[in-house]
Every structure is written in structure tokens, then in C-alpha cells.
N, C-alpha and C positions, 0 to 999 in steps of 0.2 A: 549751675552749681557744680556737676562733676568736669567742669572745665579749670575751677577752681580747685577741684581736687589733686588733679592731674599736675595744676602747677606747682601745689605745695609737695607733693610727689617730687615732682622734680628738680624743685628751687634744696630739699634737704638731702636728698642722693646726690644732685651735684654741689652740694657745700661740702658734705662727706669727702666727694672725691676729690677735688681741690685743695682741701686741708689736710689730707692722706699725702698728698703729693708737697704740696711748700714745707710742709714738716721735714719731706725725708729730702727737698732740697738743700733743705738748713741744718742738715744732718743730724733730727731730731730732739732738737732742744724743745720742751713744752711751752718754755716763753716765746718760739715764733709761733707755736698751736694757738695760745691766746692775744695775741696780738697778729694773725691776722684772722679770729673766730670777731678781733672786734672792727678789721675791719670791714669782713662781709658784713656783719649790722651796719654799721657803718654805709657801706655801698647799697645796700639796700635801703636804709632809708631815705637815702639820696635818692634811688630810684621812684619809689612812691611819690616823693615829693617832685620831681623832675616831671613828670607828665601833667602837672596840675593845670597851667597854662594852656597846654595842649588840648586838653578837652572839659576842662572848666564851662566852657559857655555851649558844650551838647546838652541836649535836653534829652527826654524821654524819648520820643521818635528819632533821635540822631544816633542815642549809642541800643542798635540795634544789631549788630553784625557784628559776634565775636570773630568770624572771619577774619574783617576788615581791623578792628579791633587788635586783636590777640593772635591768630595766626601769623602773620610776619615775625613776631616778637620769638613764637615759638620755633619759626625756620631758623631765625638766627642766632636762638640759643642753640639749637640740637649743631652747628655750622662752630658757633664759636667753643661749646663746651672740649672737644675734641684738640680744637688748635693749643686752648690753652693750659691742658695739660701735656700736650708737646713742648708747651713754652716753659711749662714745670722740670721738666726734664733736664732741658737744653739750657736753663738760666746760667747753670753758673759758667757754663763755657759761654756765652753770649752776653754776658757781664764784664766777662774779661777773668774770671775767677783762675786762683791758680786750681791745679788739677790735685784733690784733696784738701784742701786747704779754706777754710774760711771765706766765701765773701764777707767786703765792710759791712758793717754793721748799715751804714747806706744802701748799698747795696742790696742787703737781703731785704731790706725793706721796698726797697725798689721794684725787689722777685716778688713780693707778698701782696704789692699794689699791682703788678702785672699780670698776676695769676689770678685775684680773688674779686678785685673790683667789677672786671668789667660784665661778668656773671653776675652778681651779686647787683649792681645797678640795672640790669635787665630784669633779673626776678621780680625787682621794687614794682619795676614800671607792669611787670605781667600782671604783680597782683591789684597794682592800680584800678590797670585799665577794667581787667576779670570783674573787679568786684563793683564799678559804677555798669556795666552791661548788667549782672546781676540785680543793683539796685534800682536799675530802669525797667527793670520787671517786676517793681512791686515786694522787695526782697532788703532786709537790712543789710545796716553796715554789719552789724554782728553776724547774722547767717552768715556772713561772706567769708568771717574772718573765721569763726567754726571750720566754713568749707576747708579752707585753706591748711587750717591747724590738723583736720583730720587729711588731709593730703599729707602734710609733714610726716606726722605716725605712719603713715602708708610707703613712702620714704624711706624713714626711718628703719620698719621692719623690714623691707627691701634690702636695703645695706648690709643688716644683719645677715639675712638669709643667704648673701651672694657671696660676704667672706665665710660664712661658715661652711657653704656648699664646693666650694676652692676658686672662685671668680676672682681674677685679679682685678686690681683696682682700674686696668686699663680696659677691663670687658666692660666691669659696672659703668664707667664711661662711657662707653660706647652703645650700651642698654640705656642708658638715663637718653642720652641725644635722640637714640632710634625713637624712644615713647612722644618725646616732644614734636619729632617730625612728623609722625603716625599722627598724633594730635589736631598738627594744624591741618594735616590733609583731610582728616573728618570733618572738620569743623568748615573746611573752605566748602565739602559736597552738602553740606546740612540740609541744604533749603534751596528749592527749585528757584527762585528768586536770586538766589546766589550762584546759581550754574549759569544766566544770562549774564554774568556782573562780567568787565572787561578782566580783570585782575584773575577769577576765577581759573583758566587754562592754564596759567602762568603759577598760581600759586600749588595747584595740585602736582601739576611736574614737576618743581621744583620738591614736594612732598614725599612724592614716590620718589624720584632718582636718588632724593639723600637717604630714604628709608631702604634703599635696597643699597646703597654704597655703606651705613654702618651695619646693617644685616651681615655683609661680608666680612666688614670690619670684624663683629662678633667672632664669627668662625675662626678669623685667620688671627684673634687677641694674644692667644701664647706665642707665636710668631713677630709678631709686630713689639711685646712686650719686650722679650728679650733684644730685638733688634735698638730699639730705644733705651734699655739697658746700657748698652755697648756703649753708647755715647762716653757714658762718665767710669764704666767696667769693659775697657778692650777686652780682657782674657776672662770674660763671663765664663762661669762654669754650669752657673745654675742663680734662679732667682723665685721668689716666694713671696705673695702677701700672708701675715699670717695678724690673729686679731689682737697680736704684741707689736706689732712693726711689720716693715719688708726687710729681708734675711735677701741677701747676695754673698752669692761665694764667687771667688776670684783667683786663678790660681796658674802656675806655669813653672815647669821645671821642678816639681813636686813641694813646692811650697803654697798651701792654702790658706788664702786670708776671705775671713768671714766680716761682713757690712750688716749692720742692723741701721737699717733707714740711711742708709751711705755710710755711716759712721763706725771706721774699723775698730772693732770689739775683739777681734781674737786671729793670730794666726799660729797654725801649728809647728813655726820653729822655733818659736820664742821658749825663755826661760821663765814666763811669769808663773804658771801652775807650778813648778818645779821649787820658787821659791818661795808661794806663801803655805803648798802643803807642806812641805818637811821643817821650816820655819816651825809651823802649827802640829803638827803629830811629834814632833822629836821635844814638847811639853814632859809627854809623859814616857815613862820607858818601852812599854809595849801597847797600843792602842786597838785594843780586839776590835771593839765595834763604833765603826765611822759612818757617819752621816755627812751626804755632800748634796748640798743645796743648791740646783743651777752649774752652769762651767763646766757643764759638759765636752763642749764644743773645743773647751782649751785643754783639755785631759785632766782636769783636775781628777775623777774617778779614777783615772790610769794610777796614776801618781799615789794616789792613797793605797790603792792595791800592793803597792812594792811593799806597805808591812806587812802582808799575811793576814790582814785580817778576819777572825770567823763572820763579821758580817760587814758587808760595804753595801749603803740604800746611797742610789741617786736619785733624787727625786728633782723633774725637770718643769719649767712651769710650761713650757712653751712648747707642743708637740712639732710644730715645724722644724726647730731645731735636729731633733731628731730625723727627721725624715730628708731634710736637706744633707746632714751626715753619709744617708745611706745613698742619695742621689750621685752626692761628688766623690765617693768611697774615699771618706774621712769615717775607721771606724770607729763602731763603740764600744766601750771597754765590757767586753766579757767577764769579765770576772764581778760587772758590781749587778744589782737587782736596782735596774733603773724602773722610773715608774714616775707618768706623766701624773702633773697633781699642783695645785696653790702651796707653795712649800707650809704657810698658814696653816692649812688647813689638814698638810698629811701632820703636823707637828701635834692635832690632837687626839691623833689615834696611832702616833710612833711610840717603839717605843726607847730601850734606856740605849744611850749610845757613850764613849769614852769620846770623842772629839766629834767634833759636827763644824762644818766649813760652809759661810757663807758665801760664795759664788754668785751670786746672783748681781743685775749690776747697780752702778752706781745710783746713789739716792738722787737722781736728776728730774724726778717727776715724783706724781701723786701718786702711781701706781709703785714705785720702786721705792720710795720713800717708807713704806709697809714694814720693807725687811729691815729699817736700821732705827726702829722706836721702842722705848722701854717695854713696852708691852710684845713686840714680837720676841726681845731677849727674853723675858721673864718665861714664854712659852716654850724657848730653849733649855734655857734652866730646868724647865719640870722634865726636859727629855736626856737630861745629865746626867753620867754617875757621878758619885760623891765625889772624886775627882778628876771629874771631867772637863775640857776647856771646850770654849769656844773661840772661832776665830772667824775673823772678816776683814775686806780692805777698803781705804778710802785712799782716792786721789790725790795727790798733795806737791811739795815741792822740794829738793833736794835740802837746799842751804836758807832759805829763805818763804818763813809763811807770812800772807800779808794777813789783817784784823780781820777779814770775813771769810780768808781762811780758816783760820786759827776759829771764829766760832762756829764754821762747819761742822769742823773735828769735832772741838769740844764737846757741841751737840750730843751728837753721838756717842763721847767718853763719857760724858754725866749721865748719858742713858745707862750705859754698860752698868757704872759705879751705883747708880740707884736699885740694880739687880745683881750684883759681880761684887765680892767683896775685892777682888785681885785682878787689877787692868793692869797689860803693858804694852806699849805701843811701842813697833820698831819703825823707827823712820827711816824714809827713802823717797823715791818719787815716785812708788806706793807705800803708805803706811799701812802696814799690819797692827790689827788691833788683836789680842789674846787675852779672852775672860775668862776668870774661875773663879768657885766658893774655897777654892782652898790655895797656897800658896804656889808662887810660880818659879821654875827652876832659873837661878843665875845662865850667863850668858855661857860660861866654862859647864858647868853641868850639861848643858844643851849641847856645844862641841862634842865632848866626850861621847854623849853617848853618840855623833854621828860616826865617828870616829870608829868606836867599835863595830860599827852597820858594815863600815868600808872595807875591812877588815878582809883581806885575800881576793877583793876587787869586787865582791858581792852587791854592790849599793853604791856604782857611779852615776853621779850626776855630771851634769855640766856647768851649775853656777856655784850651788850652793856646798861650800865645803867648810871643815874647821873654824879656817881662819876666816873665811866669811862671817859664819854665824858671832865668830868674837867680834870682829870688826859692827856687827850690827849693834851688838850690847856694851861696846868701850868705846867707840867714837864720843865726841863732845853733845852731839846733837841727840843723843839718848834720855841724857837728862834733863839736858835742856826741854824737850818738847816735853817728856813727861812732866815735870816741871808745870808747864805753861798750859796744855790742856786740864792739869789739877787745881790752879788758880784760877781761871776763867769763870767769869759768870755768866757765861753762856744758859740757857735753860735749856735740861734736860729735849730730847727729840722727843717726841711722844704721839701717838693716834690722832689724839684731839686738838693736840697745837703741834705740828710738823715746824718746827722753825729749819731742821735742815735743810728742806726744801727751797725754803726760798734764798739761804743763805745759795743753795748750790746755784740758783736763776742768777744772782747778783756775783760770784763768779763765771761765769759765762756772760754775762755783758761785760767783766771785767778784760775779757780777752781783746775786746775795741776798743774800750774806756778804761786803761789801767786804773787810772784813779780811783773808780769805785772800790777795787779792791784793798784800798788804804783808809777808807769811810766805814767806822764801826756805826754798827747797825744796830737801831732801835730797838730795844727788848718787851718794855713795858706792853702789858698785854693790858693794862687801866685805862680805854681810851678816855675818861672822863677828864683826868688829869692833861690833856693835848688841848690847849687852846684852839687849835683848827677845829675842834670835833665841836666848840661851843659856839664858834662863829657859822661851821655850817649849820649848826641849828638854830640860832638867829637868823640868816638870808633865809632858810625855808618857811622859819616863821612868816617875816616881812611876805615872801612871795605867796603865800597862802593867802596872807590878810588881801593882797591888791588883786589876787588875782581868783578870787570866791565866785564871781558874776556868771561864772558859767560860759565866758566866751574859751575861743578854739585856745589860745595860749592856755588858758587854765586847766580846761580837759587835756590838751599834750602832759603840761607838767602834771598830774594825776595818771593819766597813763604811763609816762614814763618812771613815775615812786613806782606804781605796783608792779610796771615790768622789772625793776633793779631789785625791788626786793624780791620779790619771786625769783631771782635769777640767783641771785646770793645764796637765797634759803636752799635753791636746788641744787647750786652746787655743794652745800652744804650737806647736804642728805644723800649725795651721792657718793662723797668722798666717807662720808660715815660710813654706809652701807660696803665701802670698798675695805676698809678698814677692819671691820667687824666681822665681815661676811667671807669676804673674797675679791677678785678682783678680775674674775672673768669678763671678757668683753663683750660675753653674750647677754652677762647678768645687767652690766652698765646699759645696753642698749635698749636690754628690757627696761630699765629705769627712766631713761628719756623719752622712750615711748608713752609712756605710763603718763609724763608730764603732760605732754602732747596731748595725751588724751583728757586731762583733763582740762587744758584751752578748750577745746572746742566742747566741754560738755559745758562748762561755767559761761561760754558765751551765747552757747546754744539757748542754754536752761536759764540763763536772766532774762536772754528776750522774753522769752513764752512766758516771763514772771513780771514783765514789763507794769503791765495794769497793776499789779498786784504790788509792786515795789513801790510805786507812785501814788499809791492809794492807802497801804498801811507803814508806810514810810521805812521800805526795806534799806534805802540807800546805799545804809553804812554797813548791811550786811556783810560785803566783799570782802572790806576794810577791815572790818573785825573777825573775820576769818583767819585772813593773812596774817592778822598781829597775832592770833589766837595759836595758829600753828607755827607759826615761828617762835612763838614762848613756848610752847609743850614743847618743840625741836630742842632748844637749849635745856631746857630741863630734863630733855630725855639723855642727849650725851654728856652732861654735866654730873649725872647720874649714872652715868655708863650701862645704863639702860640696852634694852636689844634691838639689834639694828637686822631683823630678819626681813624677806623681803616682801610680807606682807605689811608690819607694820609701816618700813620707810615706802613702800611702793602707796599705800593708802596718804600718807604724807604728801608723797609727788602728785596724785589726783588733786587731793584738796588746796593745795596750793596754784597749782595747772588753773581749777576751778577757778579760784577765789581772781586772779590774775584774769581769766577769760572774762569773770561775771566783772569786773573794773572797764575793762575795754568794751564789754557790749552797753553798762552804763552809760559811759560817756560821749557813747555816738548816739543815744535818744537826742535829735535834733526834728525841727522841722526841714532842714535843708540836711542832712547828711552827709551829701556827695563833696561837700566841701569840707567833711572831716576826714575823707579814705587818706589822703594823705599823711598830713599832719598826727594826728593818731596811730597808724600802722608805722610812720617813721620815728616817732617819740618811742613807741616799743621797742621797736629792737634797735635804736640808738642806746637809750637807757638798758638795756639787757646786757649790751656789749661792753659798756659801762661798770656794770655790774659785776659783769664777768670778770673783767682786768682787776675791778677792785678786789674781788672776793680771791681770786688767785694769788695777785701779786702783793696782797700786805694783808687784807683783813684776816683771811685764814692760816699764815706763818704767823702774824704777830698776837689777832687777839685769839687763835683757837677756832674750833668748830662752836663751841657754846657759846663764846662772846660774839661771834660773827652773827651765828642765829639771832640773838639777843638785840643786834643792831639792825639784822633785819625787821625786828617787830618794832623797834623803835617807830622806822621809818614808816614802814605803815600804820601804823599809830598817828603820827604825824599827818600823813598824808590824806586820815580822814576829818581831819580840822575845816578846810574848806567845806566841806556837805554837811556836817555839824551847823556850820556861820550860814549857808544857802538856806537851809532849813527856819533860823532864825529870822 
């Protein structure tokens, strides 16, 4: 059993690392995060299922040696985990990638299958093999799978603790291999029996010399890091894991450009902070007290300083940023009271400010997506004077927006306008948005008063002047856009239905597949009204009725409803909790932990309920769990109920449970060992399943409440079959 721990330990630190690393290859879009999160399920249950053949016909006295067994498996993960994030590194110049730029859309997926599978189909096969040595000792399928789950969590907490302690992602690599090595070399000295085996000399040195070559490794990580850095940042200046991203600074000849996950976010010659603060403070005549949200790094705080104001708060989410500042001396602005903090969360104990500038970045993920919903504006609003604006920017296009464009924006306008009585958006190929409760000055008003600033040379810039600011407010594409984000039916951004979000995932495919970006995108959050939504509930009918008997296809497809719904539901409760709470990555990690723990309590705690299930006919317990908590979920954010992290973290157990007590159901077999596969592969097939769906449409289009809602469907559904067995 703690062999099984050991590997769920280290099948979920190195899924951690691997998806740390193809992210920041793909220059961290969260569509390659979940597309290749489905293809490690994916590889993994390939793996499970790939050694079936293999030792299918051991018996009891055959699979006796996890030595023989599981050790090799573990030399050549702790051998391969290593290379292939070398391979993460090196991909897009070993692709052929230009240098900055995009691999194809082929391509990256090429990087995603190169980096993620071949781990990922090792793990399968670990927990395979682990768990029939286990149940040849008189040990269920379920204990095995508990083992494993509480390895995860162990993982899990692991990951947490080594970015929070300052481990780069290439140490925790190099830590995950070292345990696996150490592993197998125990495991080969076990037993005097196995010191006589021919394999035994061979396999122990082979254990030592790789535990003492990544030992070193350890030591010599910040070296090695940054050397591996260089590859795709010649003029490295400095680089950082941090529990937002990896932060690389780059620099030569006194121009500094900053990388969040490779992906250049700021350099300090540019004129962007120059243009969207004085755009934004030159609103009102004199603005005492400013608020700057994030953009630190681009001088936004410099920039708002030049009005004098009695109070300038920067409030930064990301402490690495700062510390990276002081490392490449890029400084920070003196004159503002900066102070590390969830901008969320200092916004309800700020207090009244005349402009408040969102910096922070683009709504491209779950976690940034926070800052541009009705509900973080409306938290603005409370920290506004009476004429106070607000301003923020979205990415866009000079001359031309395409349809999923244009509902990005909108998005986000209908947000403003359902909190803002006064929106103006200035376009360009960044669009500035500027809210108020009260009215906003013409284009000529705005001039002038720069005008006056300039006045004996007091207040030069270098983009933005006069006739700039006219040319923003009198060009043709003024009214046009304003226009056209005012008509749109886009539906409001919001906590509970993020549509921005996924509008921003479907321009970023659109950069491979123009096309997409010319396909207006489904709004309806009714999935009743979808035909596809009644057919697939017909095939699952059908497949319930045929497949009731109890054989291994029926238990897969049963394992695989509760691992999807459970997976939907979790991510559901997590992006809640992110929303509501905050969005620290130490609080998320504590959240998936929590999951984890409760697999392996509900798998643990059915078996030992085994007798007792089968005798007062618990069955449908699990089942009714899962629907039970995924309906209180929907009616808890449907209600905008409290998402604190007792109540969501009690959520995550119960669900963890209900999910663990399904899978240790369905392995009660007389033969067992012919379920480890099938079973453990229908789970995290269907999880990964899960996952793509709940990310890529169920949670932009029906919400977090109707996503929940559909999660209890499905398990609702999915206890029809032990209802009909029961009969």
C-alpha cells in the first residue's frame, strides 16, 4: 500500500510539472492547460489499460515482487520525467517554431502529446501493475484506489509547499524523479529473497547512481534553470516561478521586457501606460485620489503620479512581480503606497478614490476573468466618488472587429452598463473602456484640459498629445464601435456565467483557424431547448437499459458518469470559490487537495460498508449523494449564497466521497483484477471529458448554476442502472 502511495505522490507532482511547463510553452493560454490536463487522463488511462494483457494470467503467487513488478517502471519514470521537461523547454525551437511567435496549432499539440503522454501512460501502467500486487495480498480494488488517491493529496500538498517555499518548477522536477528512484531502490532491497534475484545488483545501481545524479541536479536547479531559460531568452536577466505564472525578464541596452509564461506582457519603452492613464485621469479636471490595480511593471503608478495626487494605492496581486523589479532594477514608483493584495479583496476594505485604473491582465483565463464581471465593477463603483470614473483595457483590432470579437467586448460593455450609467470606449488596437455614474467629458474638453497641463513644458509626453486625444474622439470608428457594442446581445460578463472567457479561448484558436472568428457564438444558456442535449439523453437511456447486467462495460460506463460529474461539479465549486473568495493559488490547491481527500475517504469508507451496503441495500447511496450535492451547488450560486471555504471545501469532500464510494462499488467483483484496468481508465477518461466540457462550453455558456444543475442530472441518471439491478 505505501508503494501505491508513493506513486500517486508522484504520478500528481509530475502531472503538476509538466502542465507548468506545456502551458508556459504555449505561451500560456488556459485552452492548452485543459487540453493537455485531458490528455494526461487520457494517457493514463491508456496506461492502465495497456498492461492488461501483460499480466492478466498472474495469479496470486506470480504477482509477488513489486520489485519485479513496479520498480523498473519507477527507474524509468524518475529517467524520463526529467528529459521531458527538457523537451518542454526546447519544443518550439525543435518544431521548427519561429522565435516568439506561435507554433501551428498542429504543432502545439504535437508539444502537448510529446510532453504529457509518455508520463502520463507510465503512471497508468504504475497504478496498474501497484494495485493487482496489492490485491494479491488479499487487499481490494478499492483500498488500492484510496492508496493512490491519498498519494495524490500527498502530491498535491507537495506542489503547494515547493512553490510557496521558492522551488522552481525545475527543482520540484528533479525532487518528484529523485523519490521515484529512492522508491524503486527500496523496493528492489525488500526482501532477502530479492537480494539472491539476478536483476537485483543491476537494479539497485541503477537506483543509487540516478538518486545521487538528481540529488546534484537539486542543488545545482537555479543554475541549470536559468541555463535552460537561455534557450528561448538569450539576454536572460532574471527568471521566477511564481503561483500566477513564470515571470522572465529580458533585457539589453537598457530596454527591459518582461514574459509571463513566455508571453511578452510589458516592456519599459513602450507608450501603453502613457496612453491608457492620461486617456483615463484627464476624465476629470483634477483627480486627488487614484487607485491602480495591477501594471505595475509597466509604470502605470509612475504615470498617474505626474497629477500630484494626495493619494496614489497600487495594489499588486502577484508579489513576484515586485521582487523581479528589484532583482533587474526596473524601479518602483516611489511616490505610490503599493501593497501586495487580491485587487477583490483590498476593494472591500478601500476606501473612496476619483479614478481607479484596471491594469491587471487580459480576461484570458478563470482566474483573470474576475476582474472584468459585473460584479467586480459594481465593487468599484462602491469605492467611487460621486464623480468618479473607471477605466480598463481590452485587446482588439484597429479597423476591423470580427463577431466573437465584437461579443468579447460587448461582454464586458454590458457588464460596465448594467453598473455605469456613462460607458465610452476609445478604440484602437487597445480599446479603452471609461465608466461613470455621471456624465463623461467630450473629446475637445479632454484636449484642453491636456493642453493646459503642457503648458511651459511641465507635462511632456511622448504619444499622447492634443491632437491625439481629438483624433481618438473624431475618427469614424468612435461611433461606430460605440454603436455596435450598444446593440449587441451579447450577455452581460458576470461571476456565475463568465461568457468572456470563453469568447477570449475562441479568439486564440482563431489566430490558427481565422474562421472561427467569423462564427457567432451560441448564447442560449436553456440547454433544454438544444436538441443534442435530448438525444444525449436518450443514448444514455438506451445504454443504461442494455447495459444494467453488471458486466465490466456497465461498471466502466458508471464509473465514468460519476468521475464526469464529479469533475464538472468540482470545477464548478472551485471557480466559485475563486470568484467569491479570491483566487490565491494556495487557496485553489487547498481546494483540490480537499477533493482528493475525499476519493480516498468515500472509497475507503464503502468498502468497510461493503456488507452493510449489500445487505440493507445502500447502493444508490453514492448516487444520491452526488445528485444531492450538485443540486444544493446550483441552488447555492443561483442564490449567490457564500462561497467561504469551509462551506465549498465540505462540498469538495462530499463529492470526492460520493465519486470514491461509485468506484469502490463497482469493483465488488468475484474476480476484481480484471476490473483495475477498465475502471481506473473509464475514470480519468471520463474526468478529462469532464473537464474539457465544463471549461470549454458548459461553464461560459450555461453558468455555474446550470452547469451544477447538469451535473446532478447526470447522476441522477446514472443511478437508473442499480435502481433496474435491484429489480
Amino acid at each position: 500500500m505505501r508503494t501505491l502511495v508513493v506513486i500517486g505522490a508522484i504520478s500528481l507532482l509530475g502531472q503538476v510539472v509538466l502542465l507548468r511547463e506545456i502551458t508556459v510553452t504555449c505561451f500560456g493560454s488556459e485552452l492548452v492547460y485543459l487540453l493537455a490536463m485531458g490528455l494526461w487522463l487520457l494517457g493514463s488511462a491508456g496506461g492502465a489499460l495497456l498492461g492488461r494483457q501483460a499480466v492478466s494470467g498472474v495469479g496470486r503467487s506470480g504477482i509477488d515482487s513489486p520489485s519485479r513488478r513496479v520498480a523498473p517502471l519507477l527507474l524509468a519514470g524518475a529517467v524520463v520525467l526529467p528529459l521531458l521537461l527538457i523537451a518542454a523547454r526546447g519544443a518550439r525551437t525543435l518544431l521548427g517554431g519561429v522565435p516568439g511567435a506561435y507554433l501551428p496549432f498542429t504543432g502545439q499539440l504535437l508539444a502537448m502529446a510529446i510532453v504529457v503522454l509518455p508520463y502520463a501512460v507510465l503512471c497508468g501502467l504504475l497504478f496498474r501493475r501497484a494495485a493487482l500486487v496489492v490485491m494479491a495480498r488479499d487487499r481490494s480494488l478499492a483500498a488500492a484506489y484510496a492508496a493512490d488517491c491519498g498519494g495524490a493529496l500527498l502530491g498535491g500538498a507537495v506542489s503547494m509547499i515547493l512553490l510557496a517555499t521558492g522551488f522552481s518548477n525545475l527543482a520540484a522536477c528533479l525532487l518528484c524523479a529523485l523519490a521515484a528512484a529512492v522508491t524503486a531502490g527500496l523496493l528492489a532491497a525488500g526482501t532477502e529473497r530479492r537480494r539472491r534475484s539476478a536483476g537485483f545488483a543491476l537494479t539497485v545501481t541503477l537506483a543509487v547512481s540516478l538518486a545521487v545524479a538528481l540529488a546534484a541536479g537539486v542543488a545545482a536547479s537555479a543554475r541549470l534553470d536559468r541555463a535552460l531559460t537561455r534557450w528561448n531568452h538569450p539576454h536572460l536577466l532574471a527568471t521566477v516561478d511564481t503561483p500566477y505564472g513564470r515571470l522572465t525578464a529580458a533585457g539589453r541596452e537598457g530596454q527591459v521586457a518582461l514574459f509571463v509564461n513566455d508571453a511578452l506582457a510589458y516592456e519599459n519603452q513602450c507608450t501603453s501606460a502613457e496612453v491608457f492613464v492620461h486617456v483615463a485621469a484627464l476624465q476629470r479636471a483634477a483627480p486627488r485620489r487614484i487607485l491602480v490595480l495591477g501594471g505595475g511593471w509597466e509604470d502605470l503608478p509612475r504615470e498617474a503620479a505626474r497629477y500630484g495626487p494626495d493619494r496614489l494605492v497600487h495594489v499588486e496581486h502577484n508579489r513576484g512581480l515586485l521582487q523581479l523589479q528589484t532583482e533587474v532594477g526596473v524601479d518602483a514608483p516611489v511616490d505610490a503606497n503599493t501593497i501586495v493584495a487580491d485587487p477583490r479583496r483590498y476593494l472591500r476594505e478601500a476606501g473612496i478614490f476619483d479614478l481607479i485604473l484596471v491594469g491587471m491582465p487580459a480576461p484570458e483565463s478563470g482566474l483573470d476573468n474576475r476582474y472584468y464581471t459585473r460584479e467586480f465593477f459594481a465593487a468599484c463603483k462602491d469605492r467611487l466618488a460621486a464623480r468618479g470614473v473607471l477605466s480598463l483595457r481590452l485587446g482588439g483590432s484597429e479597423n476591423l472587429w470580427t463577431p466573437v470579437l465584437t461579443q468579447r467586448n460587448a461582454s464586458v460593455y454590458r457588464a460596465l452598463r448594467a453598473v455605469f450609467s456613462h460607458v465610452v470606449v476609445l478604440p484602437g488596437a487597445t480599446n479603452v473602456f471609461l465608466a461613470s455614474a455621471t456624465d463623461l467629458p467630450a473629446g475637445a474638453d479632454v484636449a484642453g484640459r491636456l493642453e493646459d497641463r503642457q503648458i511651459g513644458g511641465r507635462f511632456e509626453l511622448r504619444q499622447v498629445s492634443p491632437a491625439y486625444v481629438r483624433y481618438l474622439y473624431e475618427n469614424d470608428r468612435f461611433a461606430q464601435i460605440n454603436t455596435l457594442l450598444a446593440a449587441s446581445a451579447a450577455p452581460a460578463n458576470t461571476d456565475a456565467r463568465p461568457s468572456c472567457y470563453r469568447h477570449t479561448l475562441v479568439l486564440w484558436l482563431a489566430k490558427f483557424y481565422p474562421r472561427l472568428g467569423w462564427q457567432e457564438q451560441e448564447e442560449s444558456a436553456a440547454p433544454w431547448r438544444r436538441p443534442w442535449v435530448w438525444l444525449a439523453v436518450a443514448v444514455w437511456l438506451a445504454l443504461t437499459f442494455v447495459l444494467r447486467g453488471g458486466s465490466t462495460a456497465g461498471r466502466s460506463l458508471a464509473v465514468g458518469a460519476a468521475a464526469a460529474a464529479g469533475m464538472v461539479l468540482e470545477m464548478v465549486l472551485i471557480l466559485y470559490y475563486q470568484v467569491r473568495v479570491g483566487a490565491l493559488f494556495q487557496d485553489l490547491g487547498l481546494l483540490l487537495t480537499l477533493f482528493m481527500l475525499g476519493l480516498m475517504v468515500g472509497a475507503a469508507g464503502m468498502q468497510r460498508l461493503r456488507s452493510a451496503a449489500q445487505t440493507f441495500g445502500l447502493g444508490l447511496a453514492p448516487w444520491l449523494a452526488l445528485a444531492s450535492l450538485a443540486g444544493a451547488t446550483a441552488i447555492l450560486i443561483a442564490q449567490a449564497g457564500p462561497g467561504s471555504l469551509p462551506i465549498v471545501g465540505l462540498l469538495l469532500i462530499g463529492t470526492g466521497a460520493a465519486v470514491g464510494g461509485v468506484f469502490a462499488q463497482m469493483s465488488w467483483s468475484d474476480r476484481p483484477e480484471r476490473l483495475v484496468g477498465p475502471l481506473y481508465g473509464a475514470d480519468l477518461l471520463a474526468g478529462g471529458l469532464g473537464s474539457l466540457a465544463a471549461g470549454l462550453y458548459l461553464i461560459p455558456v450555461w453558468g455555474l448554476s446550470g452547469t451544477a444543475a447538469a451535473a446532478a442530472v447526470v447522476a441522477g441518471l446514472a443511478a437508473a442502472p442499480h435502481a433496474l439491478r435491484r429489480r
